[in-house]
N, C-alpha and C positions, 0 to 999 in steps of 0.2 A: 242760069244757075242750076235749074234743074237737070243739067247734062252733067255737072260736076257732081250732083247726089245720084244717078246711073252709075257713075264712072267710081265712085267711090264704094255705094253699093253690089256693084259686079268685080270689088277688087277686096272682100273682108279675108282678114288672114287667116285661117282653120288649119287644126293638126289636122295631117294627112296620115293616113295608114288602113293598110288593106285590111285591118280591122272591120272598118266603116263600108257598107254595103254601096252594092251600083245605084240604088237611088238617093243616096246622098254624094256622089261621084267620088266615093272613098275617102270622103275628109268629114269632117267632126262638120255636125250643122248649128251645131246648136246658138250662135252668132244669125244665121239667116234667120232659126225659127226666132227666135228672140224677136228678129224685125219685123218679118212677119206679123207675129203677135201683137205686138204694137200697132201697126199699119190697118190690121182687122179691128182692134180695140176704137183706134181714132174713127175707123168710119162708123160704126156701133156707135158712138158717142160716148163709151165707158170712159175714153178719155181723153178732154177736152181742153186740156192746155199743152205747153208744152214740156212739161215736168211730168216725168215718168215714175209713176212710185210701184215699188216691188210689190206689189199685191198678190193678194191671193187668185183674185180674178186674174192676173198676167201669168201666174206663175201655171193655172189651170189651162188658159187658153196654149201657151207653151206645150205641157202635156199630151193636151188634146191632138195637137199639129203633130208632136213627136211620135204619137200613138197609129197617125192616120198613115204614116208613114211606114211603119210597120220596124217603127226603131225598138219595142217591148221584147221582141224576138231576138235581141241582138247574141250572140256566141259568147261576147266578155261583158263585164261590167261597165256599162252607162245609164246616167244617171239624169233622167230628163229636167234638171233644175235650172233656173235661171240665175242663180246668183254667181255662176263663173261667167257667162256668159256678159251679163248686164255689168260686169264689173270689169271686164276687159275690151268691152268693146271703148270704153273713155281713153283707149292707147291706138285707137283706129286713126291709119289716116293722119299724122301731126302737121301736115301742111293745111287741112280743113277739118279739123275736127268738130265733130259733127254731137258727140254723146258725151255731155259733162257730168261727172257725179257731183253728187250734193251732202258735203263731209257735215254730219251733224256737229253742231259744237261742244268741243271737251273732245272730238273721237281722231282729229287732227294726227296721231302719230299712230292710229291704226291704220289709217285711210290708204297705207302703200300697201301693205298686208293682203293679197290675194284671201277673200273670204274664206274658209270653208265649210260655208252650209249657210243656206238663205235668211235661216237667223241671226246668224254673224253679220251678213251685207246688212239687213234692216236695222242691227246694232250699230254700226257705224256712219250708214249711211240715210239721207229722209230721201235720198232717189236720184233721180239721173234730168239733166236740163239737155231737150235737143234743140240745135238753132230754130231761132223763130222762122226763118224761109224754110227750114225742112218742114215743121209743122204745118207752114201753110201749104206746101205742095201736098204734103200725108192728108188734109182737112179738105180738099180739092179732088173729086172724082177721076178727071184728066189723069193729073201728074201721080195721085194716090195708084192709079192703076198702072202707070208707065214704071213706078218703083218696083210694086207688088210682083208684076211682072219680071223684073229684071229679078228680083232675088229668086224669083221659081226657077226661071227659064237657066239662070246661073250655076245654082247650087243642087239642085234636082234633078234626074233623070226626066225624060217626059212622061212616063209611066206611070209618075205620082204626081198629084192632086190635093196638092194643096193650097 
């Protein structure tokens, strides 16, 4: 099953446009950084199930990743936030989907509603459920580092380090 979270991880869907620089290979990252950030959180142990909540801590470590990349400089307006990101990736994938959101109750007929602005997502939503075999592969050194890998080696120029 771990070749199916590769295969699904080396195929995330991202706007493309010559906007976006050659170390994001000219498409929108902000779906990889997202996993990423996750992926570094779960070995950290910040987080430790497999319910994902839109933290501040997740939303910094995103940042951080976006900053090191040297996404701050960019010529148009992008905006290194996680709540477009964490709320489209739950349309990733419908053969194995892999990232559930978690619709707060009462917020039910907001919940199609693309967010806009990570207050809006934490309004509607208490977070994102990812299968328990991805968690245990992300919680596992091995398999944590064969994903880690695949979203760098994917989505990244070799030049950046992240």
């Amino acid at each position: 099953m771990l070749n199916e979270y590769v295969k699904i991880f080396s195929d995330l869907n991202r706007s493309k446009s010559n906007s976006w620089p050659e170390e994001t290979k000219f498409e929108a990252p902000h779906k990889p950084l997202l996993l990423l950030s996750v992926v570094d959180l779960i070995k950290e142990g910040v987080i430790s199930s497999n319910i994902i909540d839109p933290t501040d801590h997740l939303s910094e470590r995103f940042a951080k990743l976006w900053d090191k990349i040297g996404l701050e400089n960019l010529d148009f307006e992008a905006e290194p936030s996680i709540h477009l990101p964490f709320f489209h990736l739950a349309n990733e994938n419908e053969v194995n989907q892999f990232w559930h959101l978690i619709i707060k109750p009462g917020m039910e007929e907001h919940a199609m509603q693309r967010p806009g602005s990570l207050e809006k997502l934490r309004e509607v939503f208490v977070g994102a459920e990812i299968n328990e075999d991805l968690f245990k592969y992300l919680s596992s050194d091995d398999s944590r580092s064969v994903l880690r890998e695949t979203l760098t080696q994917t989505y990244f120029s070799p030049a950046v380090a992240v």
